[in-house]
C-alpha atoms as one frame of an Amber mdcrd trajectory, in Angstrom:
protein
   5.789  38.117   2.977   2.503  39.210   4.957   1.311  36.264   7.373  -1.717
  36.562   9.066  -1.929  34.200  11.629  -5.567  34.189  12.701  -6.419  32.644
  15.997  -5.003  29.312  17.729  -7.399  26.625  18.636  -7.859  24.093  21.149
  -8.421  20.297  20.367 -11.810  19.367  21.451 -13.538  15.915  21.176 -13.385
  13.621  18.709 -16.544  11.937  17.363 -16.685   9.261  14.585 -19.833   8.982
  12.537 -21.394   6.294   9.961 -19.156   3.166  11.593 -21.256   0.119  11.616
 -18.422  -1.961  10.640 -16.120  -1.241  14.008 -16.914   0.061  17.011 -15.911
   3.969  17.984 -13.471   2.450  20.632 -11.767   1.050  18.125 -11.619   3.894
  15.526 -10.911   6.674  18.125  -7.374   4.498  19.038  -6.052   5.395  16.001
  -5.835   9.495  17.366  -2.992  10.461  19.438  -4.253  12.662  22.054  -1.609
  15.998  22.025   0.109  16.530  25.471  -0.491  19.879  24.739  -3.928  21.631
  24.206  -3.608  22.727  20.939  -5.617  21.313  17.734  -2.779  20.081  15.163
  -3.461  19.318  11.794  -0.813  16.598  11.730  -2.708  14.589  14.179  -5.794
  14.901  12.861  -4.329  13.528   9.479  -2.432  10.895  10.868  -5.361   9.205
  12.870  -6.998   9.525   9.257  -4.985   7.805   7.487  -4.442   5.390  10.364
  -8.514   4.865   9.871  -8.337   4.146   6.166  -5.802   1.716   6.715  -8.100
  -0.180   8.780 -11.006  -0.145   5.942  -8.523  -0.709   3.271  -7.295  -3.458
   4.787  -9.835  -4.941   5.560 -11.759  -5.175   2.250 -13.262  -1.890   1.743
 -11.668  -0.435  -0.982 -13.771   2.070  -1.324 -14.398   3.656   1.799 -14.229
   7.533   2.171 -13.209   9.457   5.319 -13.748  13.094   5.746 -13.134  15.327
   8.658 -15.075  18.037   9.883 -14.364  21.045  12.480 -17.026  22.154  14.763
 -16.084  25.379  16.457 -17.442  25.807  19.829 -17.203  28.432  22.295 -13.301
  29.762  23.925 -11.621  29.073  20.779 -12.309  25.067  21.011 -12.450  22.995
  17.476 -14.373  19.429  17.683 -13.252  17.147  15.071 -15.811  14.872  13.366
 -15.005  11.909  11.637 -17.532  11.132   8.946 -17.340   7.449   7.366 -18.412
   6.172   4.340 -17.699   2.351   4.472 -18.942   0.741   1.182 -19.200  -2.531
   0.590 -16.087  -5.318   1.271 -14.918  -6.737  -1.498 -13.043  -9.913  -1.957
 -10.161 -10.811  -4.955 -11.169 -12.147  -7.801  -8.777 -13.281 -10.607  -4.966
 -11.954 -10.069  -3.224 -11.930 -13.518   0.133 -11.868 -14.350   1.427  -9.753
 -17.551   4.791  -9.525 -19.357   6.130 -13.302 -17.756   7.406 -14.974 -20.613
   9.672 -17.542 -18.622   9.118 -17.021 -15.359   5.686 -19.343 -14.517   2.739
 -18.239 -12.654   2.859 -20.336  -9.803   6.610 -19.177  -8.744   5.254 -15.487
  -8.807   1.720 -16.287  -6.772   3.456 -18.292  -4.169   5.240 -15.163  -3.087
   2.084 -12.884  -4.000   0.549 -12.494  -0.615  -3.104 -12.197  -1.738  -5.443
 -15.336  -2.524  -8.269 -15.349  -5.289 -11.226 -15.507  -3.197  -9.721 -13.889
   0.133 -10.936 -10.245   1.434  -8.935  -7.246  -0.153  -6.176  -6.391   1.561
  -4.472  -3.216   0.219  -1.245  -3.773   2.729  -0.842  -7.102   1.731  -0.673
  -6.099  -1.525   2.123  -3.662  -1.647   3.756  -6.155   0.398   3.325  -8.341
  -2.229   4.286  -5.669  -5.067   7.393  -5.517  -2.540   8.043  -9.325  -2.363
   8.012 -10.197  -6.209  10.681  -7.000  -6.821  12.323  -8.983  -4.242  12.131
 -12.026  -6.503  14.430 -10.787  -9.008  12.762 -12.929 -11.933  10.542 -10.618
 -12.480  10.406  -6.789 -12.425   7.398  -5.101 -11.859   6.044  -2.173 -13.872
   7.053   1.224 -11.639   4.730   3.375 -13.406   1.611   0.986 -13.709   2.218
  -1.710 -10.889  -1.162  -2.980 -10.579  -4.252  -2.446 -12.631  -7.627  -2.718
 -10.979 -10.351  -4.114 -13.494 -13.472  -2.541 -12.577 -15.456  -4.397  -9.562
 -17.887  -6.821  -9.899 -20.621  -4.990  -7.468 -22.711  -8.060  -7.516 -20.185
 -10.984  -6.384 -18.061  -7.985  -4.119 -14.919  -8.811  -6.002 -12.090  -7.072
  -7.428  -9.629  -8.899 -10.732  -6.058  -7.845 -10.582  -3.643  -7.707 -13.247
   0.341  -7.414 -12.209   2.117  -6.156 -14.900   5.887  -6.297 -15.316   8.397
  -7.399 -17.365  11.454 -10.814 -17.642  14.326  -9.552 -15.924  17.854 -10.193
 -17.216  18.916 -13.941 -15.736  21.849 -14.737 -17.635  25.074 -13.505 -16.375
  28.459 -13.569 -18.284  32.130 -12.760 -17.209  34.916 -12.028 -18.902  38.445
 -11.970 -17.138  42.477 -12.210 -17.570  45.597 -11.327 -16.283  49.535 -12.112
 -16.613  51.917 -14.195 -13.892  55.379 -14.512 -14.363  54.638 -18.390 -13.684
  52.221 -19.184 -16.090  52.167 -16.029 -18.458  49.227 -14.850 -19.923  45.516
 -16.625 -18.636  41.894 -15.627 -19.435  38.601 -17.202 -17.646  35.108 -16.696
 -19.246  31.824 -17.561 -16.904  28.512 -17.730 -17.303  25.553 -17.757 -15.364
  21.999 -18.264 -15.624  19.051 -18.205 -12.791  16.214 -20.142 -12.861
C-alpha cells in the first residue's frame, strides 16, 4: 500500500469569524490547545462540534460552521473559523403521533422542551431519551422527530414526535407439584397505567 505522507504542520492561531451572537473569548474555549506543536485534525473537529453545540442549543438551528487552513511560512497552518449564525428560532407546536392511550399531557410533562421556548437541540434528545424512558410510549427509531418546515416570519419551528403504544399488559402463567399439597397453578396479570 503506497503512503505518501506529505509534510507535518504546526498549529497556528485560531481566529473565529462572522460571531455577533458570542464573543471570540467565548467561542475560542471550546479548542483544546495541543501540548504538543503539531496541527491535529481531531482537535480542530472537536472544538467544531463543541461550537455548534453552542448555536444549536441555543436556538440556531441553522447555523453553519466551516473551517479554513491558512498556511503560513515554516510549515505553520492557521485555522479559521467561519460562522454562519442564522436566525434563533423558538418551538412552536410539539405534536404527538401514534398515542392511542397514553394522553398528551403525561408525555409533555417529561418532554423537556416548551411551545414558545428557544430551540434547544440537547434538550431535545434528552427529551427523545426521557419518554423511551417512560415506557408508555416507544418512540419511532428510524423517524424520531419530524421537523415541519420553519415559520421564517414568527422564528419558530412545529415538532411532531412520532412513536407508537407500547405493550402495558403483563400476564403470567405458573405451576408446580409439592408432596403437601400436590399439584398448584397461579395465573397473574398486570397492567400499567
Amino acid at each position: 500500500i503506497p503512503v505518501v505522507e506529505g509534510e507535518r504542520w504546526k498549529f497556528g492561531t485560531i481566529t473565529i469569524d462572522g460571531n455577533k451572537v458570542y464573543s471570540d473569548e467565548i467561542l475560542l474555549r471550546a479548542f483544546d490547545r495541543p501540548r504538543n506543536p503539531w496541527l491535529r485534525a481531531s482537535a480542530v473537529d472537536k472544538g467544531v462540534k463543541a461550537i455548534e453545540e453552542v448555536y444549536r442549543n441555543n436556538g440556531y438551528i441553522y447555523s453553519q460552521i466551516d473551517v479554513e487552513l491558512v498556511e503560513k511560512p515554516d510549515n505553520v497552518a492557521d485555522v479559521v473559523v467561519k460562522i454562519f449564525e442564522g436566525d434563533q428560532f423558538k418551538v412552536g407546536r410539539i405534536e404527538f403521533k401514534g398515542n392511542d392511550r397514553t394522553r398528551d399531557k403525561v408525555l409533555r410533562r417529561e418532554f423537556r422542551l416548551q411551545e414558545g421556548l428557544v430551540m434547544n437541540m440537547g434538550a431535545l434528545k434528552n427529551s427523545v431519551y426521557k419518554l423511551n424512558q417512560l415506557t408508555y410510549f416507544k418512540i419511532d427509531e428510524d423517524n424520531p422527530i419530524e421537523f415541519e418546515p420553519p415559520d421564517r416570519e414568527n422564528k419558530t419551528v412545529d415538532l411532531t414526535v412520532n412513536g407508537k403504544e407500547s405493550d402495558r399488559t403483563e400476564l403470567l402463567f405458573g405451576g408446580g407439584w409439592s408432596e403437601l399439597d400436590g399439584f398448584f397453578g397461579q395465573f397473574s396479570m398486570q397492567t400499567q397505567n
